[in-house]
PDB file of N, CA, C and O in Angstrom, chain B, residues numbered from 101:
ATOM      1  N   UNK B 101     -11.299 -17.517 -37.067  1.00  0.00           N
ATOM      2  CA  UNK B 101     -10.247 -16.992 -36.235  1.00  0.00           C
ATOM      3  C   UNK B 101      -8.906 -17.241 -36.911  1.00  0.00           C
ATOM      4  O   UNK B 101      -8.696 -18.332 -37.442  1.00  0.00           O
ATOM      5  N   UNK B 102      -8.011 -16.298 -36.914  1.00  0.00           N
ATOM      6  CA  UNK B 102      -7.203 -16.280 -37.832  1.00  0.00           C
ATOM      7  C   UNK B 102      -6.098 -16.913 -37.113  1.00  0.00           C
ATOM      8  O   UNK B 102      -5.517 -17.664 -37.897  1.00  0.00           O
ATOM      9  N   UNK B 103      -5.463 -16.929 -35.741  1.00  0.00           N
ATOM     10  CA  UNK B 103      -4.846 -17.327 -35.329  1.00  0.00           C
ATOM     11  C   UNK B 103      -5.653 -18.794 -34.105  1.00  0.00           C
ATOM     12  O   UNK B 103      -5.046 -19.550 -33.346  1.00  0.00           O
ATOM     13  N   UNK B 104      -6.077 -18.767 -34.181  1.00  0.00           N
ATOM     14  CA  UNK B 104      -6.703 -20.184 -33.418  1.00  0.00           C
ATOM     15  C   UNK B 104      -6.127 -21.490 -33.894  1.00  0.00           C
ATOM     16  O   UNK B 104      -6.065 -22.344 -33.010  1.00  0.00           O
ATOM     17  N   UNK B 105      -5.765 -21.785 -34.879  1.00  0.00           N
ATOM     18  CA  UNK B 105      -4.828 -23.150 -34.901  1.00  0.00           C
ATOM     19  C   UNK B 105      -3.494 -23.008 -34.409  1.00  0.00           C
ATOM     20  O   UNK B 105      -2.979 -24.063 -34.039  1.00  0.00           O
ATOM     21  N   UNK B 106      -2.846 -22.031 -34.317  1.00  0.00           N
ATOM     22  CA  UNK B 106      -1.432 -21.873 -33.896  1.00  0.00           C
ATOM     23  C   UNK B 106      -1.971 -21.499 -32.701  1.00  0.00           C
ATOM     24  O   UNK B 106      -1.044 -21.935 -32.019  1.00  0.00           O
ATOM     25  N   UNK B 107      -2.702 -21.056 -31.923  1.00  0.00           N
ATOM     26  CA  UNK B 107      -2.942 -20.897 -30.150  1.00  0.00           C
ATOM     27  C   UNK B 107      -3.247 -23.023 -29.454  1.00  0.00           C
ATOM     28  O   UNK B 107      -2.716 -23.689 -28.564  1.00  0.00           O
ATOM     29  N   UNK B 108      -4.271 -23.292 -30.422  1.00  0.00           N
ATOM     30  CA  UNK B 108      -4.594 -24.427 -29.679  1.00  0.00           C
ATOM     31  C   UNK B 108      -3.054 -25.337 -29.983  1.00  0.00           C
ATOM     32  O   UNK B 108      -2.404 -26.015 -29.188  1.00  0.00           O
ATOM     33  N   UNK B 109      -2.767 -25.012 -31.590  1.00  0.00           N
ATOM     34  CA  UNK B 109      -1.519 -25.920 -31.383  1.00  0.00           C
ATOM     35  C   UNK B 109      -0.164 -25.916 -30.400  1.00  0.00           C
ATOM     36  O   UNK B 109       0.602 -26.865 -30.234  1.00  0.00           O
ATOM     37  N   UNK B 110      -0.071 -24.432 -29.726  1.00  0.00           N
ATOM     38  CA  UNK B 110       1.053 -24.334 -29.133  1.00  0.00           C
ATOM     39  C   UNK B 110       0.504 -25.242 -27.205  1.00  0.00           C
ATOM     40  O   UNK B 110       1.076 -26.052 -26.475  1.00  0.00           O
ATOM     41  N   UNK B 111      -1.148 -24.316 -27.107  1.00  0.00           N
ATOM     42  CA  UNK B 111      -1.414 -24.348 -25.851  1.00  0.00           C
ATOM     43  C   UNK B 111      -2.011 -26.338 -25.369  1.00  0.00           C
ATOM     44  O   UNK B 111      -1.899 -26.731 -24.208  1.00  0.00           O
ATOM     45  N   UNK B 112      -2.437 -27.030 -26.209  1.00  0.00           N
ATOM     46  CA  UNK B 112      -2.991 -28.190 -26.265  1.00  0.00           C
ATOM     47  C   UNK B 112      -2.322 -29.221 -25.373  1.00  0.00           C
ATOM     48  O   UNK B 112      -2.737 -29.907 -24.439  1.00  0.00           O
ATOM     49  N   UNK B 113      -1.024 -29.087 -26.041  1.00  0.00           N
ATOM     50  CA  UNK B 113      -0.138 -30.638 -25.888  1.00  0.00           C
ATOM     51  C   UNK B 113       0.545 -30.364 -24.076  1.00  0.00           C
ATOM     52  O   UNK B 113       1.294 -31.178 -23.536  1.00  0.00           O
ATOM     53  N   UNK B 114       0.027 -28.961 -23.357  1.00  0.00           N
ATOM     54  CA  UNK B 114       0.417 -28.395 -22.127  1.00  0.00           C
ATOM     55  C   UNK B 114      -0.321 -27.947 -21.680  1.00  0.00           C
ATOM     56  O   UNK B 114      -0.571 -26.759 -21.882  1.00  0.00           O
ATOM     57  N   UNK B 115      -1.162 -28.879 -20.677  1.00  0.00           N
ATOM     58  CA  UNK B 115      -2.494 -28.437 -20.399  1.00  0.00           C
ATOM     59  C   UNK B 115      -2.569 -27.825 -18.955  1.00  0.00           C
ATOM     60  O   UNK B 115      -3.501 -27.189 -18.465  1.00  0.00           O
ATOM     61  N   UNK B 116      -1.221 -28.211 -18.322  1.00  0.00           N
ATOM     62  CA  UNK B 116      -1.199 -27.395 -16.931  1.00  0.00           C
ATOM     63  C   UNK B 116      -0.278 -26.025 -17.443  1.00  0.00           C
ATOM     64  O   UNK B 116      -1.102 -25.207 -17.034  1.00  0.00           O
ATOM     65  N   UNK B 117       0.467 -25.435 -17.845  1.00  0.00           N
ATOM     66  CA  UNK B 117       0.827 -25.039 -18.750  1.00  0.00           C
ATOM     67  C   UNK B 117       0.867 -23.494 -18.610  1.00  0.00           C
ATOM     68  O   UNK B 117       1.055 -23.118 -19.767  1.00  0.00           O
ATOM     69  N   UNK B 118       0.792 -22.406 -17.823  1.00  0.00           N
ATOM     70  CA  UNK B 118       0.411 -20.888 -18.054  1.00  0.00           C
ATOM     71  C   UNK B 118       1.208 -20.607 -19.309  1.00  0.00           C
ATOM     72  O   UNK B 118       2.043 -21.298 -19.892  1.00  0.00           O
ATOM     73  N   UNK B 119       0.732 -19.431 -19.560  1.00  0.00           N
ATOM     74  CA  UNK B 119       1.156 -18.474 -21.239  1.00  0.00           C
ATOM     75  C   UNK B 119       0.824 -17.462 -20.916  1.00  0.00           C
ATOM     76  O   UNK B 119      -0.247 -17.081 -20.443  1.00  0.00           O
ATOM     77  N   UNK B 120       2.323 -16.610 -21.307  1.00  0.00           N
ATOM     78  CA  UNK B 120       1.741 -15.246 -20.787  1.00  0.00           C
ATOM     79  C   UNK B 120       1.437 -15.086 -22.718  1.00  0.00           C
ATOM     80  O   UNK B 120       1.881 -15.888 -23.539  1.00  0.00           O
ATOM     81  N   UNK B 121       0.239 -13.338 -23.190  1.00  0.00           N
ATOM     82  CA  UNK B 121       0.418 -13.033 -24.359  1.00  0.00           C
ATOM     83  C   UNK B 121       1.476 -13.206 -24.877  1.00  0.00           C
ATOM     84  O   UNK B 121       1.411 -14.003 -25.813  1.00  0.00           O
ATOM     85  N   UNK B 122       2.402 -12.823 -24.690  1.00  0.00           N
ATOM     86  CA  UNK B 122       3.674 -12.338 -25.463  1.00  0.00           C
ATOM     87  C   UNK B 122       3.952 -13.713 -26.292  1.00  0.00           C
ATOM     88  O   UNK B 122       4.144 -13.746 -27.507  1.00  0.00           O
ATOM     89  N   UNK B 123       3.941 -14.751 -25.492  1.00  0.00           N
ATOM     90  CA  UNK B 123       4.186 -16.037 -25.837  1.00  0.00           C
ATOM     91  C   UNK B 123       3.392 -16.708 -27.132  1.00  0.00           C
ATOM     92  O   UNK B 123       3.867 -17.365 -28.058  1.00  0.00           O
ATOM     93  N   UNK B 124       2.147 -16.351 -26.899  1.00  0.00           N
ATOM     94  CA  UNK B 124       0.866 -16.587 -27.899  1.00  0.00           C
ATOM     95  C   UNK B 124       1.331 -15.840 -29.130  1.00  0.00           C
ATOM     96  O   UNK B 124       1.690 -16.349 -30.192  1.00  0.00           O
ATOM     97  N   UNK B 125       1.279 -14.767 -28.877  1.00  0.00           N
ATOM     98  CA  UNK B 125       1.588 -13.956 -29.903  1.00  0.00           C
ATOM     99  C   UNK B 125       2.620 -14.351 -30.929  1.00  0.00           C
ATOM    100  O   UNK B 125       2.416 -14.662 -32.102  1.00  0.00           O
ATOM    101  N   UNK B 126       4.057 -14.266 -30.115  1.00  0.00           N
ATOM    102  CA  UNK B 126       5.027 -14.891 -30.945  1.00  0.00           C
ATOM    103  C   UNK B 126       5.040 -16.557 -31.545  1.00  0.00           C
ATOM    104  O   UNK B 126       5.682 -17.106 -32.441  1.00  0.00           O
ATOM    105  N   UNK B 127       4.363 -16.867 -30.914  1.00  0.00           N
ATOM    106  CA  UNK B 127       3.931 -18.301 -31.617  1.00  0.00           C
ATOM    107  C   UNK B 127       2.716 -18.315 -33.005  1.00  0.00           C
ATOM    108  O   UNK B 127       2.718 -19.013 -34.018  1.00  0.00           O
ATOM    109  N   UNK B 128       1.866 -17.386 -32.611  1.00  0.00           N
ATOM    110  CA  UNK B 128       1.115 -17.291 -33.386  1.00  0.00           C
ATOM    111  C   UNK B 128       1.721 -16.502 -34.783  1.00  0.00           C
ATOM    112  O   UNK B 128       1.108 -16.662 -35.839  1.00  0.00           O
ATOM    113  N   UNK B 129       3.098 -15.542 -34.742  1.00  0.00           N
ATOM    114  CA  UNK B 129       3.428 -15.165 -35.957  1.00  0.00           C
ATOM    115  C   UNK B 129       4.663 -15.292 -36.185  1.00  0.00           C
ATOM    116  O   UNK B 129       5.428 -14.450 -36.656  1.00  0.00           O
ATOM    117  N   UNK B 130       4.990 -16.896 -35.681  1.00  0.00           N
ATOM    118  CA  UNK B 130       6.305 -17.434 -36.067  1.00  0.00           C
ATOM    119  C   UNK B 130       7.415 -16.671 -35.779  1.00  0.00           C
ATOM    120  O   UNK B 130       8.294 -16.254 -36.534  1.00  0.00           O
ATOM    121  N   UNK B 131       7.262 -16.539 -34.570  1.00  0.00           N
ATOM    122  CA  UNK B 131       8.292 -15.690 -34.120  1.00  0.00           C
ATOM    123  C   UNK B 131       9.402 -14.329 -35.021  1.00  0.00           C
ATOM    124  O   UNK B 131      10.509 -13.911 -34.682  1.00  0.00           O
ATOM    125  N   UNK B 132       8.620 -13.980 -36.112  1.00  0.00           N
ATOM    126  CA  UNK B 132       9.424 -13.123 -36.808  1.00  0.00           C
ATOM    127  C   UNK B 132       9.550 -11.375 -36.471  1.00  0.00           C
ATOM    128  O   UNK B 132       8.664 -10.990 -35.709  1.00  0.00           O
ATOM    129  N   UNK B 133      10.204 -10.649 -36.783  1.00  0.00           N
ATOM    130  CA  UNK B 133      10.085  -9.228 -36.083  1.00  0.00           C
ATOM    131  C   UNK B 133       9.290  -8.961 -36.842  1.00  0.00           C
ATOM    132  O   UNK B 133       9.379  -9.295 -38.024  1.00  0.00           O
ATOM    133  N   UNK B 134       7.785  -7.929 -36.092  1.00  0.00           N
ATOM    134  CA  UNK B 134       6.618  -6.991 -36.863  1.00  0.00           C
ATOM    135  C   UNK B 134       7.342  -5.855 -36.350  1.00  0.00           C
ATOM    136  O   UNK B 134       8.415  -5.777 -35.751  1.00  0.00           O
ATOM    137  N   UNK B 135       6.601  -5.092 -36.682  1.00  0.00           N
ATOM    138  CA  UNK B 135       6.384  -3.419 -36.560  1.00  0.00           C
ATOM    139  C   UNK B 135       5.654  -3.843 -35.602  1.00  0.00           C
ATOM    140  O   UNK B 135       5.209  -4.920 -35.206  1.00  0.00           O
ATOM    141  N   UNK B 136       5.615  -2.331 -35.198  1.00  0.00           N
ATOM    142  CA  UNK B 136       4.278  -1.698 -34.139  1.00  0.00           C
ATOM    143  C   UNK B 136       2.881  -1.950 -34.419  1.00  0.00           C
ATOM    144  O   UNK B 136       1.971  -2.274 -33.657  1.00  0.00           O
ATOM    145  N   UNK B 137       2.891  -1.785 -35.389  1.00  0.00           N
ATOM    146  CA  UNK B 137       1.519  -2.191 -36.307  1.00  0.00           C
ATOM    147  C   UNK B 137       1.061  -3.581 -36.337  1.00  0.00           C
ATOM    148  O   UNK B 137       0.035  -4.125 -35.928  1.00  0.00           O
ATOM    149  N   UNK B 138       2.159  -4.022 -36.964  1.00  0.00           N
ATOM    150  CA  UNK B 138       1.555  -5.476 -37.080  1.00  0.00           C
ATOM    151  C   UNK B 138       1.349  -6.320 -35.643  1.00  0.00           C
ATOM    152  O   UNK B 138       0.566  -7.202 -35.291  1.00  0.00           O
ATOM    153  N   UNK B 139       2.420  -5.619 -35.010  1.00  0.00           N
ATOM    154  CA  UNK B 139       2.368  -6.400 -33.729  1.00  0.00           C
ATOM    155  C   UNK B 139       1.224  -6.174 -32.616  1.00  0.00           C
ATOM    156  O   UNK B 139       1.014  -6.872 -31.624  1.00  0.00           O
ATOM    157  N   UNK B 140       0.424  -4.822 -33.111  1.00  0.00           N
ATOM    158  CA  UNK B 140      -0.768  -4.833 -32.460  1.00  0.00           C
ATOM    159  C   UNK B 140      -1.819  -5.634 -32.990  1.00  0.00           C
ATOM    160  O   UNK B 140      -2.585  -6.233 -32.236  1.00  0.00           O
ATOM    161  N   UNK B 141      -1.931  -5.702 -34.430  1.00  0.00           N
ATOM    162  CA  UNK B 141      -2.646  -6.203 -35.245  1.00  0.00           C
ATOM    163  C   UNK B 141      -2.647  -7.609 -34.647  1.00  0.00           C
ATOM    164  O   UNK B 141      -3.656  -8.047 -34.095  1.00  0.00           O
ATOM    165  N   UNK B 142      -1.526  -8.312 -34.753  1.00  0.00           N
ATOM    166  CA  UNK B 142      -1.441  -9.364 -34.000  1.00  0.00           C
ATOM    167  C   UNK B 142      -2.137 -10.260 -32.666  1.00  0.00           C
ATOM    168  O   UNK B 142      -2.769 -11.308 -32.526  1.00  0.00           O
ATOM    169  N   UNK B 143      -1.620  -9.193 -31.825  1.00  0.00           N
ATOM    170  CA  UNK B 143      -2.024  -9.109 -30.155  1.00  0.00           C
ATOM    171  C   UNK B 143      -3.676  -8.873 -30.423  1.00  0.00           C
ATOM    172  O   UNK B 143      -4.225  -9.681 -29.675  1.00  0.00           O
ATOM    173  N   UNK B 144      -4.098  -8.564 -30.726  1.00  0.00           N
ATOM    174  CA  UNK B 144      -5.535  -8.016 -31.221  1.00  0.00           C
ATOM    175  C   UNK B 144      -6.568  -9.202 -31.768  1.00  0.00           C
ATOM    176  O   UNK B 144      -7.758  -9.204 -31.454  1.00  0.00           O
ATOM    177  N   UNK B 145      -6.080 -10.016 -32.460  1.00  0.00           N
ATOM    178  CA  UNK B 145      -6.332 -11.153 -32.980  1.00  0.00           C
ATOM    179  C   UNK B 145      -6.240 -12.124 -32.413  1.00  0.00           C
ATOM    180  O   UNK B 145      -7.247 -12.830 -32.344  1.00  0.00           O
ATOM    181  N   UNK B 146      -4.849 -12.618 -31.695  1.00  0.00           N
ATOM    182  CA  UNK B 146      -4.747 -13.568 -30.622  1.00  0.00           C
ATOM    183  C   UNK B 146      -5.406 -13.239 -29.947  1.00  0.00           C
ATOM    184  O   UNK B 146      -6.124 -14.220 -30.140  1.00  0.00           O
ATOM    185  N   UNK B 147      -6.129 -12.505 -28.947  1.00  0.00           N
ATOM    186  CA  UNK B 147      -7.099 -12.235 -28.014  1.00  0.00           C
ATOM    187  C   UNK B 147      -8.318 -12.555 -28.620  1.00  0.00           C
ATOM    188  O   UNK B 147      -9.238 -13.112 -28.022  1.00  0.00           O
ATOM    189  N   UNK B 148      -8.345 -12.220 -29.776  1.00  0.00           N
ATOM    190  CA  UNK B 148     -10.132 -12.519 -29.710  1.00  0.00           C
ATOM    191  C   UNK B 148      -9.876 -14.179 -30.182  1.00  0.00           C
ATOM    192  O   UNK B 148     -10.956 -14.583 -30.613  1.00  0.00           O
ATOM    193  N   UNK B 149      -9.188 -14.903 -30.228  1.00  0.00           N
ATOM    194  CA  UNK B 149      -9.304 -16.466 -30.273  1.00  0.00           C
ATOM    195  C   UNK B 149      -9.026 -16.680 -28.974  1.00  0.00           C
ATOM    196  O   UNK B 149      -9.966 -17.182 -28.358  1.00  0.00           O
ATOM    197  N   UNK B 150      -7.789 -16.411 -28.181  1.00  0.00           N
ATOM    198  CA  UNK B 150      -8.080 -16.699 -26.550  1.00  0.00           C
ATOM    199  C   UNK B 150      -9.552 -16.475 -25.929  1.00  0.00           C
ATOM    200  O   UNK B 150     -10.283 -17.272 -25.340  1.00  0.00           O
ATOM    201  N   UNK B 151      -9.728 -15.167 -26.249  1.00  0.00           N
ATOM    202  CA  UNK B 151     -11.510 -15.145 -25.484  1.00  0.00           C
ATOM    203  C   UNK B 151     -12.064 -16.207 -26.469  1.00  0.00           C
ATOM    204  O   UNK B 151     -12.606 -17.146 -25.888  1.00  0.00           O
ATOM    205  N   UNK B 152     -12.056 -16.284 -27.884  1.00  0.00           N
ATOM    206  CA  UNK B 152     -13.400 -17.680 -27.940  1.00  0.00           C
ATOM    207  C   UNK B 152     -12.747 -19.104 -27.388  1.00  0.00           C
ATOM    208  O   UNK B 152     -13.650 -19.936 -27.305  1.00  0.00           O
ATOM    209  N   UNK B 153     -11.858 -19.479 -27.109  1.00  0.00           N
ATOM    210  CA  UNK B 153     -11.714 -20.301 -26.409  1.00  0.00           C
ATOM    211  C   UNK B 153     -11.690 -20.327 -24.912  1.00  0.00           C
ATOM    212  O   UNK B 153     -11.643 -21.382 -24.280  1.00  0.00           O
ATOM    213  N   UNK B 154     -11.725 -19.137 -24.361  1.00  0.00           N
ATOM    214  CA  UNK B 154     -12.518 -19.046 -23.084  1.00  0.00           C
ATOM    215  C   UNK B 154     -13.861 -19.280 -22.945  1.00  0.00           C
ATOM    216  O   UNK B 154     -14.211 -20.068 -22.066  1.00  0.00           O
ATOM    217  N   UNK B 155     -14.534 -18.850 -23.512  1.00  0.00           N
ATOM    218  CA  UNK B 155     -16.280 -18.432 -23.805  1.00  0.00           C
ATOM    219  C   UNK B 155     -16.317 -20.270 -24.301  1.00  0.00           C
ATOM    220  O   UNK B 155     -17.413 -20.817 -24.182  1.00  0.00           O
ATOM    221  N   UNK B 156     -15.567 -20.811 -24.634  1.00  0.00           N
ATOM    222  CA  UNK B 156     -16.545 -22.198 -24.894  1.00  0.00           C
ATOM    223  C   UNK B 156     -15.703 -23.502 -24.230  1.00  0.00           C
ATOM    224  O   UNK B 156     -15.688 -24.710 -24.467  1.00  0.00           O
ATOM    225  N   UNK B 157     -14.946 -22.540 -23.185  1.00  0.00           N
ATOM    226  CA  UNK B 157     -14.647 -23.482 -21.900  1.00  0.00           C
ATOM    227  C   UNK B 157     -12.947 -24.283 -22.076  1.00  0.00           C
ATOM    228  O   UNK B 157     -12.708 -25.250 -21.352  1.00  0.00           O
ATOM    229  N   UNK B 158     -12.254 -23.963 -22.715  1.00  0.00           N
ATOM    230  CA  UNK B 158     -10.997 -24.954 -23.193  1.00  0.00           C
ATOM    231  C   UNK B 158     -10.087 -23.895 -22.637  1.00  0.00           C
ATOM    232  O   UNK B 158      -9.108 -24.468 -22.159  1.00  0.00           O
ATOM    233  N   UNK B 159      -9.980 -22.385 -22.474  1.00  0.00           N
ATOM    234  CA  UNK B 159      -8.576 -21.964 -21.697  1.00  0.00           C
ATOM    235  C   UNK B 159      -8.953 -21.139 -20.497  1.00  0.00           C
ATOM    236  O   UNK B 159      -9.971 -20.502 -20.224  1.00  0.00           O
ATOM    237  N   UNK B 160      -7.932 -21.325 -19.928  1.00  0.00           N
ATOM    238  CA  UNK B 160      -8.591 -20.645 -18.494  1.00  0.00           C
ATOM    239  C   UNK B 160      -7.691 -19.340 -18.442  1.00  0.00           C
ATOM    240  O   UNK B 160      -6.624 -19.218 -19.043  1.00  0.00           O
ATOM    241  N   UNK B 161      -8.277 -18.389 -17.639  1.00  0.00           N
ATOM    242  CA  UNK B 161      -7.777 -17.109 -17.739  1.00  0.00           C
ATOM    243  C   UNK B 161      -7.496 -16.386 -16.015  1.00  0.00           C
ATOM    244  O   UNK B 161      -8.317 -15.870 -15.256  1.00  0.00           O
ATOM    245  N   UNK B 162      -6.049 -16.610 -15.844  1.00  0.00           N
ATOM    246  CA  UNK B 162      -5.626 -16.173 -14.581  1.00  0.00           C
ATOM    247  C   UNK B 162      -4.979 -14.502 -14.352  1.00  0.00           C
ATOM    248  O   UNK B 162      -3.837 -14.043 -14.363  1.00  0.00           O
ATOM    249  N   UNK B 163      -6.531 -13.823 -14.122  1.00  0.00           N
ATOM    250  CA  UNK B 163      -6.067 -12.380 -14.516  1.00  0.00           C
ATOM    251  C   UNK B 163      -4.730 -12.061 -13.501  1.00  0.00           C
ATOM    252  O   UNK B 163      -4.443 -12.858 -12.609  1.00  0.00           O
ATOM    253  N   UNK B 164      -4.166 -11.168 -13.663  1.00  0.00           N
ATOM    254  CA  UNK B 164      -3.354 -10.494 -13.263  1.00  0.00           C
ATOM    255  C   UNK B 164      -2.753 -10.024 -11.616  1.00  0.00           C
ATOM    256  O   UNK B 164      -3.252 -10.858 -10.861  1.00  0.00           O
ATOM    257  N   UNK B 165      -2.261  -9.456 -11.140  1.00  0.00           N
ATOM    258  CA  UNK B 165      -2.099  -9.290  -9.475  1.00  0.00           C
ATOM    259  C   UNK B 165      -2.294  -7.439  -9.522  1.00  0.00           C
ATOM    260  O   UNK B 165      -1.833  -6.595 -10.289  1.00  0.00           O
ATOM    261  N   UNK B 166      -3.290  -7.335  -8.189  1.00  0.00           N
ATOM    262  CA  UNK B 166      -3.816  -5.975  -8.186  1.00  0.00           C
ATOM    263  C   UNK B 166      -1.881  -5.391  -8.129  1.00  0.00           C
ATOM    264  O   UNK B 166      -0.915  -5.866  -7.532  1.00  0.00           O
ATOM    265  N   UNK B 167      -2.037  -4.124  -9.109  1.00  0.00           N
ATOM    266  CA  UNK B 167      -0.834  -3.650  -9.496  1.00  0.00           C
ATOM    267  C   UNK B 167       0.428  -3.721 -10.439  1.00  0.00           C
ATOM    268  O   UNK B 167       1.421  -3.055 -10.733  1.00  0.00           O
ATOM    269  N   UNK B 168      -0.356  -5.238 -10.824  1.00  0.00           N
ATOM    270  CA  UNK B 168       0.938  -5.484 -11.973  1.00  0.00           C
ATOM    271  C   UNK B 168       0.236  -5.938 -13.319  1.00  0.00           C
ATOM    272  O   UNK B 168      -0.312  -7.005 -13.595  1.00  0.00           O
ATOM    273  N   UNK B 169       0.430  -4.780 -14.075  1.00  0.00           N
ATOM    274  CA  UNK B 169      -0.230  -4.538 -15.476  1.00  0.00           C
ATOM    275  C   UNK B 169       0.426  -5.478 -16.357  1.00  0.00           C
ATOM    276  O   UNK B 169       1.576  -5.880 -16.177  1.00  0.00           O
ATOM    277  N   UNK B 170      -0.481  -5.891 -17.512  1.00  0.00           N
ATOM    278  CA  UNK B 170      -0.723  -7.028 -18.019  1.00  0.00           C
ATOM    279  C   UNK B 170       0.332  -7.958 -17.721  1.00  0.00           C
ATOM    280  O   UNK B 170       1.392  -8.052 -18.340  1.00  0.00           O
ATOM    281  N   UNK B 171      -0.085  -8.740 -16.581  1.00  0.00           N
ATOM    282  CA  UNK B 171       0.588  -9.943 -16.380  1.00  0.00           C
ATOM    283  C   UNK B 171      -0.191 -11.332 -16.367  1.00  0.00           C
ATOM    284  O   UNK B 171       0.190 -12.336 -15.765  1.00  0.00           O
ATOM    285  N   UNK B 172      -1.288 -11.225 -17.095  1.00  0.00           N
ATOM    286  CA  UNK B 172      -3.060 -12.053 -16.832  1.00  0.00           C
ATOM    287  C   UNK B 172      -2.005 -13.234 -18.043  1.00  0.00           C
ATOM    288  O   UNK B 172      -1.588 -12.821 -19.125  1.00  0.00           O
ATOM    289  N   UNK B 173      -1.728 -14.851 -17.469  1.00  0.00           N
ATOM    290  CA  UNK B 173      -1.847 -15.491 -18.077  1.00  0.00           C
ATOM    291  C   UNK B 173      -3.092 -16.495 -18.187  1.00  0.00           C
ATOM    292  O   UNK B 173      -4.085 -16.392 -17.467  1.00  0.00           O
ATOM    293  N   UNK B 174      -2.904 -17.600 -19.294  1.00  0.00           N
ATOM    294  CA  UNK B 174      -3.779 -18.055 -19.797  1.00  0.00           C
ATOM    295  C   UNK B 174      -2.906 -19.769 -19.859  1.00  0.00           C
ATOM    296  O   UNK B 174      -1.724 -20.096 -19.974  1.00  0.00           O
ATOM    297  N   UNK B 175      -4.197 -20.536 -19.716  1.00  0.00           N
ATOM    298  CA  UNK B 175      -3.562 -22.451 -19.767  1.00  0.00           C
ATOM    299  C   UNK B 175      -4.826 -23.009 -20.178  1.00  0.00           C
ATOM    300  O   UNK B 175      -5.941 -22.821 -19.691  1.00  0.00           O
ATOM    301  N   UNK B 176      -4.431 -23.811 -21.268  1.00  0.00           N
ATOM    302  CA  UNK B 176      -5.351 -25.021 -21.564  1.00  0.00           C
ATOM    303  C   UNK B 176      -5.844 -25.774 -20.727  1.00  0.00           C
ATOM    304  O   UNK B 176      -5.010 -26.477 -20.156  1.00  0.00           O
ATOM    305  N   UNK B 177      -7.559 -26.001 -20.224  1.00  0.00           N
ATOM    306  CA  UNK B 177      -7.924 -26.302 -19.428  1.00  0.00           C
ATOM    307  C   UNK B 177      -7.874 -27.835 -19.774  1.00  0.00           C
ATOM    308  O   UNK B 177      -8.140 -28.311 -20.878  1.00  0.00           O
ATOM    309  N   UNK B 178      -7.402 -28.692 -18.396  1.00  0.00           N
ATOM    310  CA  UNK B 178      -7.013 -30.407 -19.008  1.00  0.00           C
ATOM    311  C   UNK B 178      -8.300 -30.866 -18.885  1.00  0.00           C
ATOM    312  O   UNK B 178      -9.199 -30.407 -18.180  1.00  0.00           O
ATOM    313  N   UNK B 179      -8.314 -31.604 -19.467  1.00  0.00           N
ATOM    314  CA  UNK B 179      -9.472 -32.881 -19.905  1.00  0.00           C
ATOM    315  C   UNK B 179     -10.058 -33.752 -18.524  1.00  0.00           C
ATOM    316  O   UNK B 179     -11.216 -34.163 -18.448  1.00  0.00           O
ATOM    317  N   UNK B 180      -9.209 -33.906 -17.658  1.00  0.00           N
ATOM    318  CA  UNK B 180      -9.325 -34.599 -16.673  1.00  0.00           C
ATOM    319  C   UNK B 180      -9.802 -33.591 -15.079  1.00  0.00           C
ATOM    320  O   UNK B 180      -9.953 -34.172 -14.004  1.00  0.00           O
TER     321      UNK B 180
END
């Protein structure tokens, strides 16, 4: 996973914590300006490390409110 050390590193140390994408994203590519391109490329990638860290239990995924498009954040599930 190409971005999975910069997701767990941002999401870890804040385990109650929501994140919307946008947040992931720009963390995950150092906040610099992409294109359209890259910035899907991006978003595209961060998701499939958010889902494997869903699928093996460490982030939790608080979809969205019927009507309000992509607003589904995501929090490091705490230890305790």
């Amino acid at each position: 996973m190409k971005f999975a050390k910069e997701i767990i590193g941002l999401m870890a140390p804040y385990p109650g914590r929501e994140f919307k994408m946008a947040d992931l994203v720009r963390a995950a590519t150092g906040a610099r300006e992409l294109t359209i391109k890259e910035r899907t490329a991006a978003r595209q990638g961060v998701l499939r490390a958010v889902t494997a860290l869903i699928d093996h239990g460490q982030v939790l995924r608080r979809p969205s409110r019927p009507g309000v498009r992509n607003a589904a954040v995501y929090r490091w599930k705490s230890a305790t």
